[in-house]
LOKE-503001 format. One record per residue (C-alpha): x, y, z; residue in one letter. Coordinates in steps of 0.2 Angstrom, whole numbers, padded with zeros to 4 digits, always signed. Example, Ala and Ser with C-alpha at 12.3 -4.5 7.8 and 13.67 -1.06 7.14 Angstrom:
+0062-0022+0039a
+0068-0005+0036s
This chain:
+0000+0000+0000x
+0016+0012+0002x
+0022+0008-0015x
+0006+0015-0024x
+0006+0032-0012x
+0023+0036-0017x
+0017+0034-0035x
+0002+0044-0033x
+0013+0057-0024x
+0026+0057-0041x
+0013+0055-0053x
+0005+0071-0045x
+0023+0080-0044x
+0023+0076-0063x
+0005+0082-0065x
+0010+0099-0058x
+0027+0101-0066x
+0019+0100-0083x
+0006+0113-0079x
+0018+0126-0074x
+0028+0123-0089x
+0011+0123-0100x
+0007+0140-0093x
+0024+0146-0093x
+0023+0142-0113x
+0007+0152-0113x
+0014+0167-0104x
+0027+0169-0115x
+0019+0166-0132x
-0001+0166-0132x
-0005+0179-0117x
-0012+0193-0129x
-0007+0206-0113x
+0013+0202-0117x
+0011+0202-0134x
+0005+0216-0138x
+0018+0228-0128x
+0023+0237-0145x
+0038+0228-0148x
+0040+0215-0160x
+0055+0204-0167x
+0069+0193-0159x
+0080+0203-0144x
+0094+0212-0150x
+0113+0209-0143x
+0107+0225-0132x
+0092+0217-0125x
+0079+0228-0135x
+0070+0221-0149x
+0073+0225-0170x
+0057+0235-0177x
+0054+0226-0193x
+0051+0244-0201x
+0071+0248-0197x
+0075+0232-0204x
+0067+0235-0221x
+0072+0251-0223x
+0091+0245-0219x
+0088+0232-0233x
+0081+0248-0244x
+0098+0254-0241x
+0110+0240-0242x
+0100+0236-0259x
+0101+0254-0267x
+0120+0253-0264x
+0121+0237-0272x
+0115+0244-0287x
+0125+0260-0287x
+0140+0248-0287x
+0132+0238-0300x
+0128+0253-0311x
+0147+0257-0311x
+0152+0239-0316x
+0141+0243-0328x
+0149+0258-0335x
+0166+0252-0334x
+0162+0235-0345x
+0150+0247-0358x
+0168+0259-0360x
+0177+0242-0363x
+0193+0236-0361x
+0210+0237-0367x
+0220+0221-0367x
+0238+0217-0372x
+0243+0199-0373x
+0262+0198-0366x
+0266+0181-0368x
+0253+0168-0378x
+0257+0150-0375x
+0257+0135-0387x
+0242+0133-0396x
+0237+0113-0398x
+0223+0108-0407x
+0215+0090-0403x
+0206+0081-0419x
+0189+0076-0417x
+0186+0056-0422x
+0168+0059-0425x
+0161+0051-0440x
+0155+0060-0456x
């Protein structure tokens, strides 16, 4: 008769352990109260959080000067470009054994 009141006690220390980690998960994901505080996002290194509005406009950014540096590469291939060959080694050719 001991052995099944120690197993009610642990099955009922099991019972609440899950509870409190079920309400725990709750609290941190599901409470409308918490989420709702205005900020949104992953924490930052700093402990605030990122607004996604910053983070788009830093992509905006990042991606305008990508195509300014683009444009450039741009302009310099469209001038062309002067090449002098210095040193040209052997040329070999291989015969094809295709039949014709």
């Amino acid at each position: 008769m001991a052995k099944r009141g120690y197993t009610n006690t642990v099955l009922t220390a099991i019972a609440l352990l899950l509870g409190g980690v079920v309400l725990g998960q709750f609290a941190q994901s599901g409470s409308p109260a918490l989420s709702s505080a205005g900020a949104s996002g992953p924490p930052t290194k700093g402990g605030g959080f990122v607004s996604p509005a910053e983070q788009r406009i830093t992509m905006i950014n990042e991606l305008r000067a990508l195509g300014r540096k683009v444009d450039s590469l741009q302009a310099r291939l469209d001038k062309g470009f002067s090449v002098k060959v210095t040193e040209m080694p052997p040329v070999r050719v291989q015969e094809s054994k295709s039949k014709k």
